[in-house]
C-alpha positions in Angstrom: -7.5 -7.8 23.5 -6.1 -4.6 23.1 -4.3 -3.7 20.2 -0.6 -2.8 19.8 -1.2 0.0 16.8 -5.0 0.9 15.7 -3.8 0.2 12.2 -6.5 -1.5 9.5 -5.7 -2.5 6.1 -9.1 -3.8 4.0 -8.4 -4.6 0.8 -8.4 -7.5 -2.2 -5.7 -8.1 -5.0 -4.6 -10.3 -7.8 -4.9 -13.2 -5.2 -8.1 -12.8 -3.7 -10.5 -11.3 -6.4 -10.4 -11.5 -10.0 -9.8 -8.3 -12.4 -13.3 -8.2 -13.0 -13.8 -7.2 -9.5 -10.9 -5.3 -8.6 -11.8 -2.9 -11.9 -15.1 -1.8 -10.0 -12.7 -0.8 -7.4 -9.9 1.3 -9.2 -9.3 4.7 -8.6 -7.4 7.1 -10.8 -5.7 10.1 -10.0 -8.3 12.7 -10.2 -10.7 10.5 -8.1 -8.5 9.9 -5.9 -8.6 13.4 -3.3 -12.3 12.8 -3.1 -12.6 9.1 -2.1 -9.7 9.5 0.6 -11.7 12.5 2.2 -14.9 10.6 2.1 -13.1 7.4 3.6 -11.3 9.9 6.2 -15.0 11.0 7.0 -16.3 7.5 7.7 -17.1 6.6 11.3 -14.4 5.1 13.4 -11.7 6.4 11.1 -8.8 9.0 11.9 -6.9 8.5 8.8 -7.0 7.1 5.6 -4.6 6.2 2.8 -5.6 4.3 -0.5 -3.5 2.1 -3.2 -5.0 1.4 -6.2 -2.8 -0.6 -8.9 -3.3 -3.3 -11.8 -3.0 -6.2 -9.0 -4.8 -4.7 -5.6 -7.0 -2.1 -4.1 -6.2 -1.4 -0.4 -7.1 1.1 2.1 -4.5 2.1 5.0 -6.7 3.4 7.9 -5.5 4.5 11.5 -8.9 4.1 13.3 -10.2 5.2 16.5 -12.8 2.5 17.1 -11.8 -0.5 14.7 -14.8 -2.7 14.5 -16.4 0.6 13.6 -14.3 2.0 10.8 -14.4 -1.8 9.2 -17.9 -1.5 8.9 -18.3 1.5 8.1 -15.1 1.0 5.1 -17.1 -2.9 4.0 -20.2 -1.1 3.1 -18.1 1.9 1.4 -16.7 -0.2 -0.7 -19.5 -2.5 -1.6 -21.4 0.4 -2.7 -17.9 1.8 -4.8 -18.0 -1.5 -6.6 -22.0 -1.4 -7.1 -22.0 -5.1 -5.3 -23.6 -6.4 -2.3 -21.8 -6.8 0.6 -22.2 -10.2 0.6 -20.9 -10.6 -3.0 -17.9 -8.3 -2.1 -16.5 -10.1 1.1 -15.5 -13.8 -0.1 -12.7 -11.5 -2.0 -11.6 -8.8 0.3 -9.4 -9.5 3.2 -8.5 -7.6 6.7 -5.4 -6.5 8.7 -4.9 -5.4 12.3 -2.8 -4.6 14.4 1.0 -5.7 14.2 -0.5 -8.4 11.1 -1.6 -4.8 9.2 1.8 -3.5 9.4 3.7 -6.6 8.5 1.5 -6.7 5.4 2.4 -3.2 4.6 6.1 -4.1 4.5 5.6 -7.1 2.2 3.8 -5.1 -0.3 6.4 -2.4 -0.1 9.1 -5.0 -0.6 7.2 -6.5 -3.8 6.8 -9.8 -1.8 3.1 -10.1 -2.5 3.2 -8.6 -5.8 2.1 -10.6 -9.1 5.7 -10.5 -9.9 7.7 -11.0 -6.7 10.6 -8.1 -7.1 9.0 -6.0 -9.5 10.5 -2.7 -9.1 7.2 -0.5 -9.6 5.5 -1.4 -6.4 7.6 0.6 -3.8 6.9 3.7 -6.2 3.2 2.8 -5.9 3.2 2.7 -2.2 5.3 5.9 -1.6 2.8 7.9 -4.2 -0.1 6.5 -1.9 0.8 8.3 1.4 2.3 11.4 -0.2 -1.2 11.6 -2.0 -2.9 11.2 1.2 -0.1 13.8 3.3 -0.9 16.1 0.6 -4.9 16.0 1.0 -4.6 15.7 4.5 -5.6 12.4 5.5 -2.3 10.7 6.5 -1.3 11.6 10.0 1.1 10.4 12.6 0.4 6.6 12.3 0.3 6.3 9.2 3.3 8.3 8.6 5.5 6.2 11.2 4.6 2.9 9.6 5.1 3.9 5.8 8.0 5.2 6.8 9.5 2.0 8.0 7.9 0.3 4.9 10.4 2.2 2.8 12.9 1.4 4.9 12.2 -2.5 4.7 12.0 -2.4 1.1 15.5 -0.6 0.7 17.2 -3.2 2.8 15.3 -5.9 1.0 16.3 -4.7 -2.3 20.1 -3.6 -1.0 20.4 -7.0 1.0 18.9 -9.4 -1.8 19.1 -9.9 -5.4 15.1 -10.1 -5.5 15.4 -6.6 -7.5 18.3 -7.6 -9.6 17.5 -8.4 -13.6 13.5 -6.9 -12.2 10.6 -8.2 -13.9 7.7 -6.2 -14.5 4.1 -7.1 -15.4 5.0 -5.5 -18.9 7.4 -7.6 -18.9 5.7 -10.8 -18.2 3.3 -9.6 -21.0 6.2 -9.7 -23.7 7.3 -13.3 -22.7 3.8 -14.5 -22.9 3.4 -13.0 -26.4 6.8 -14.7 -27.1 5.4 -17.8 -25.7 3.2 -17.7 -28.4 4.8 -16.2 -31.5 7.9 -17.8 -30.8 10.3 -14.9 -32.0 9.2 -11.1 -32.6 11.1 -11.1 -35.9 9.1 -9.6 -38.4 6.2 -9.1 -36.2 4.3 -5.9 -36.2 3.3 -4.7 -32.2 1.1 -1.9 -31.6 1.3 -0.5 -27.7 -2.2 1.3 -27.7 -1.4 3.7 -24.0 1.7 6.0 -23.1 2.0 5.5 -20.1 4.2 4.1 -17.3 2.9 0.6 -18.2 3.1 1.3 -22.1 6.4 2.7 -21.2 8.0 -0.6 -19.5 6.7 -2.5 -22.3 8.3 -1.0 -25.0 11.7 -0.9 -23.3 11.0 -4.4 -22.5 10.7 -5.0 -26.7 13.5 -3.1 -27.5 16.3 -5.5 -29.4 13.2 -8.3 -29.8 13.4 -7.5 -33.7 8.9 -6.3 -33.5 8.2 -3.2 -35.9 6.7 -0.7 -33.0 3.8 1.0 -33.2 2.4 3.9 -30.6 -1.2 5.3 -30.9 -2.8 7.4 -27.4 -5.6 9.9 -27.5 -3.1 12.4 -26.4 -0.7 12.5 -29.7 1.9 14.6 -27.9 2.7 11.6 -25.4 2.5 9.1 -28.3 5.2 11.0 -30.1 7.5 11.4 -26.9 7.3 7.2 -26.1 7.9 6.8 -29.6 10.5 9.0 -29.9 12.5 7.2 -27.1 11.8 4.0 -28.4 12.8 4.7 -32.0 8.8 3.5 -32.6 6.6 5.1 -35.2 2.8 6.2 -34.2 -0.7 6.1 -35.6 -3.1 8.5 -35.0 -6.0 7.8 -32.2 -9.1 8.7 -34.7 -7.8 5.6 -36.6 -7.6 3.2 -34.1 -9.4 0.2 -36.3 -6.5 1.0 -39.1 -3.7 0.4 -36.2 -5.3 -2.5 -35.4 -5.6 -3.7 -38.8 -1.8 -3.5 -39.3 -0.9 -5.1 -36.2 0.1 -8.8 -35.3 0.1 -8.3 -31.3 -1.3 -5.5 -28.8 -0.7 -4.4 -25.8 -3.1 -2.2 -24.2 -2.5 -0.6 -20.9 -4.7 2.8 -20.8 -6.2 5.0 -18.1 -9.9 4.7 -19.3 -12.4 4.2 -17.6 -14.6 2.3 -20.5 -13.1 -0.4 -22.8 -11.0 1.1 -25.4 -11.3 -1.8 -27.6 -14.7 -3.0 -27.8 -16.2 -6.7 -29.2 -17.8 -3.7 -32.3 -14.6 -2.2 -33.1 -12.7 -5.8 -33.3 -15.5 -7.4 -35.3 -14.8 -4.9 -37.9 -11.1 -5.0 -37.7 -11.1 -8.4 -38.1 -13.4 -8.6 -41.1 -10.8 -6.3 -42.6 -8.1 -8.4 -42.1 -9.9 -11.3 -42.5 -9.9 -13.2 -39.8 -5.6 -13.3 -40.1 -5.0 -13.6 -36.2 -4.6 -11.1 -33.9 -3.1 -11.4 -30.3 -4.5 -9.0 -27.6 -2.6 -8.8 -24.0 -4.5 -6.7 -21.9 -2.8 -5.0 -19.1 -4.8 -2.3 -17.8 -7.4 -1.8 -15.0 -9.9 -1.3 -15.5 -9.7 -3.2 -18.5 -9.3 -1.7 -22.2 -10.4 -4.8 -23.8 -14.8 -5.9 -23.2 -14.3 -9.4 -21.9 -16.5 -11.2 -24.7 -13.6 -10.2 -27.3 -12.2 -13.2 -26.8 -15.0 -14.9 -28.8 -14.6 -13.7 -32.1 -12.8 -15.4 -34.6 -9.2 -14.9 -35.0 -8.7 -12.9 -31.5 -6.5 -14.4 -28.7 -7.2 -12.3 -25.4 -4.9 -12.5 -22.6 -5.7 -10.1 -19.4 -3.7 -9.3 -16.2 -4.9 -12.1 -14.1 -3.8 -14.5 -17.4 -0.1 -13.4 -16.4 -0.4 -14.9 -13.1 0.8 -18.5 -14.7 3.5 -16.9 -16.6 4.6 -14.6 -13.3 4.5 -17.9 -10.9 7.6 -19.1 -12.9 9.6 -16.3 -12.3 8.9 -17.1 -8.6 10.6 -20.7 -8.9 13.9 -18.6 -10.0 13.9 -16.2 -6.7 12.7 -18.4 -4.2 15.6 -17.9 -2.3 15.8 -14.5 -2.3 12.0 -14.6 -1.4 12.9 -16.2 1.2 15.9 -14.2 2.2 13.3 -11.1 2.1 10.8 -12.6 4.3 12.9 -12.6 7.0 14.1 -9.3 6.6 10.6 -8.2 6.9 10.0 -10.4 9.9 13.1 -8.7 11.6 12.3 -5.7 10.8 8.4 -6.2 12.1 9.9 -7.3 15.3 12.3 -4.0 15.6 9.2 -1.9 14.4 6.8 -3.9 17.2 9.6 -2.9 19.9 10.2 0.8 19.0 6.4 1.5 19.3 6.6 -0.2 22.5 9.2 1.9 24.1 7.3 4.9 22.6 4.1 3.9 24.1 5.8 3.6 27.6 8.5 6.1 27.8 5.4 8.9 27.8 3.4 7.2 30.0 5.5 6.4 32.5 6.7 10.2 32.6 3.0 10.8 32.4 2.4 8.0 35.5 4.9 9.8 37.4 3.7 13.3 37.4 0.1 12.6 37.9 1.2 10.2 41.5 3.8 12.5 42.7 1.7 15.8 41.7 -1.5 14.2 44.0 1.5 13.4 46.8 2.6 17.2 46.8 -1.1 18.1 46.8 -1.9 16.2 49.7 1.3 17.0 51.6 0.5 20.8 50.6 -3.2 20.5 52.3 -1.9 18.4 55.9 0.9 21.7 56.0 -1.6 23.8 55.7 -4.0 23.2 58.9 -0.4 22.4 60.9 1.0 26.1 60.7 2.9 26.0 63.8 5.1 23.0 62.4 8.4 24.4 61.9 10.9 23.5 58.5 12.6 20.2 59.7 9.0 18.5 60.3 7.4 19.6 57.2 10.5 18.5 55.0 9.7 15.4 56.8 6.1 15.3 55.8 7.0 16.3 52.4 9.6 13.4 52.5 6.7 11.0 53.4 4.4 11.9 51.2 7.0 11.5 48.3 8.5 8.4 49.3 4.6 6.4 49.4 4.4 7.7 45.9 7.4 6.3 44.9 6.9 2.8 46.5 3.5 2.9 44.5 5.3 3.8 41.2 7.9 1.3 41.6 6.6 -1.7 40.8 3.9 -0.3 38.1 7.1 1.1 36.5 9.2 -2.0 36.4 5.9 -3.7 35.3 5.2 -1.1 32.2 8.8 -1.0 31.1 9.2 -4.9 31.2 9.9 -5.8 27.6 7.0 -8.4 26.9 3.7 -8.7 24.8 1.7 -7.6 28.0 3.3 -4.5 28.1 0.3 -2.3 25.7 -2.4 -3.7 27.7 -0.9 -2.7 30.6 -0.3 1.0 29.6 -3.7 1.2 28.3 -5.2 0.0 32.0 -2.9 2.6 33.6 -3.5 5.6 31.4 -7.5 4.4 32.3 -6.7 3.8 36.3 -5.1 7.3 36.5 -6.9 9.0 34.3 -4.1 9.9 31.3 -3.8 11.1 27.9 -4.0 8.5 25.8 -0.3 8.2 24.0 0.0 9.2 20.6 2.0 7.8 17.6 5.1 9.8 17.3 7.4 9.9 14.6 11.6 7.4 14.2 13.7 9.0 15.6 16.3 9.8 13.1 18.5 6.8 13.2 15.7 5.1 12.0 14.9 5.9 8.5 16.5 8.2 6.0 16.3 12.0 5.8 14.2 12.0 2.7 11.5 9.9 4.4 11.2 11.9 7.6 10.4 14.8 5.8 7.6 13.2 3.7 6.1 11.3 7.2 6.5 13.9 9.0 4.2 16.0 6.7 7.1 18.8 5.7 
């Protein structure tokens, strides 16, 4: 069956895999320029875009042979997360085709985020194909259907109140530690991290009544979030005294290795002597070694632990959710016709030329060994020639710009029948997006 846009998506998230395996997977921002060139490298693959957040890893490919490229990305990423393939698979799931685009457009539109309408998500995605426009792995394809992703999720978010009073895993975080405290009155809260996640956290606990406390390796950016936040800091070197002091943390880093290891807890908690201590752990990969959570005293809560807070949030905006969805569905719908026309609009030109230029030809070469025909007879072969082409085009035309699913096959058998250059993507025309988001597709 051929395919309408040669479009994968491979990839696993908060719903398919659990943070343990989407940490192997992770890639920060100085990893980043080297894993999308080696993807972009990778057999059957013409470009390559990657998301990595908290919830999902995902690659964006436009392949040129797609049973190839998945392959070729399955064993990539096996050998990324240092698993076998067979390990890796049960959790990582594919996208082709039209079904790869509409998926784009729900994750751009927050719909299959842990939070449905969190507000960082369409960020995310936009950072993902500038990142790859910049390195120069993000082409035409990929550039048309981000594009309409950000256009989906500005109508979701103008046309809905899914984004209003947003939500954000930070967020969630807070009303679990609430869930357990009961009130942050008196309560002592150490955000070990500065950054966007640390950020939305401590906005999130500003006006709960919790004494704030900010400690980061870099003590500039520690000082700046506190700042802000009317917080007070501890220096890094003395993370175990931080900890000490502290009745809740919430640790959203961008290291590599836990930050808070089973050693350093065992010793703060014979400090403090076993008084509790409640951990939230939002970072991947994760700050916190798993086997914390069996020490005396220490509650551990990590990202995939906010799922059963998040799903309640859902109950609230199912509506809207639902409102969104078939925003998306129109919009996958416009998206799938658009393409079409572009498809057959060139091809048709393309059709024509080829059958009238082999007319001409032929009609040039029967003049030729006739000499002594005079101008009225060879108008009239001219004429003939011309008009068989044109009862030949006729119906192939009609046929090609019929408005039906059959239509892409059908323009891939005539650019193969008369030999034509296979159509590429092109870029919305400019009713079809803002001005902001041409220029970042288009690569200027």
């Amino acid at each position: 069956m051929e395919s309408l846009i040669d479009l994968l998506i491979l990839g696993l998230s908060h719903r398919t895999a659990p943070v343990a395996v989407r940490e192997k997977l992770s890639v920060q921002p100085d990893q980043m320029e080297a894993a999308l060139r080696q993807m972009a490298a990778l057999p059957g693959v013409r470009e390559a875009a990657f998301l990595s957040t908290c919830n999902r890893v995902e690659i964006y490919v436009a392949v040129s042979d797609r049973e190839e490229a998945l392959r070729a990305l399955t064993t990539d990423l096996a050998l990324r997360a240092t698993l076998a393939e067979a390990e890796l698979e049960p959790h990582i799931y594919t996208r082709v085709d039209a079904e790869a685009v509409h998926h784009l457009f729900r994750v751009a539109a927050s719909l299959d985020s842990l939070v449905i309408g969190e507000p960082q998500i369409l960020g995310q995605v936009k950072d993902t194909h500038e990142t790859a426009l910049r390195i120069g792995t993000a082409g035409p394809i990929l550039g048309l259907c981000f594009s309409r992703a950000f256009r989906v999720a500005r109508r979701v978010r103008r046309e809905t109140a899914i984004a209003r009073n947003p939500v954000s895993v930070s967020s969630v975080a807070i009303e679990l530690a609430r869930q357990v405290f009961g009130s942050f009155d008196g309560r002592r809260l150490l955000i070990v991290g500065a950054g966007k996640m640390a950020d939305l956290a401590a906005r999130a606990l500003q006006g709960q009544g919790a004494a704030l406390t900010v400690t980061n390796r870099t003590g500039a950016r520690a000082d700046e979030l506190a700042a802000r936040m009317g917080a007070g800091t501890h220096p890094w070197d003395d993370l175990a005294g931080a900890l000490g002091d502290a009745d809740i943390v919430l640790a959203s880093t961008g290291a590599q290795q836990p930050v808070l290891t089973r050693t350093l807890l065992l010793k703060v908690q014979k400090a403090r002597r076993g008084r509790p201590l409640f951990v939230i752990d939002i970072a991947v990969p994760r700050d916190v070694e798993p086997s914390c959570a069996d020490l005396e005293g220490i509650y551990l809560a990590d990202i995939d632990d906010l799922q059963k807070v998040a799903s309640t949030h859902l109950d609230g905006r199912r509506s809207e959710a639902d409102q969104a969805e078939a925003i998306v569905e129109q919009e996958l719908a416009r998206f799938i016709e658009s393409y079409r026309g572009r498809q057959v609009g060139p091809t048709v030109t393309a059709l024509r030329a080829r059958v009238l230029g082999w007319a001409n030809a032929d009609a040039d070469k029967t003049l030729a060994a006739f000499p002594q025909l005079g101008e009225r007879e060879r108008r009239a072969v001219r004429a003939l020639a011309e008009g068989l082409a044109k009862k030949l085009l006729h119906p192939l035309q009609i046929a090609l710009k019929k408005d039906s699913g059959d239509a892409l096959p059908l323009v891939t058998a005539v650019q193969r029948l008369f030999d034509l250059p296979a159509v590429e993507a092109v870029m919305p025309m400019a009713d079809e997006g803002d001005d902001e988001d041409q220029k970042k597709a288009a690569g200027r």
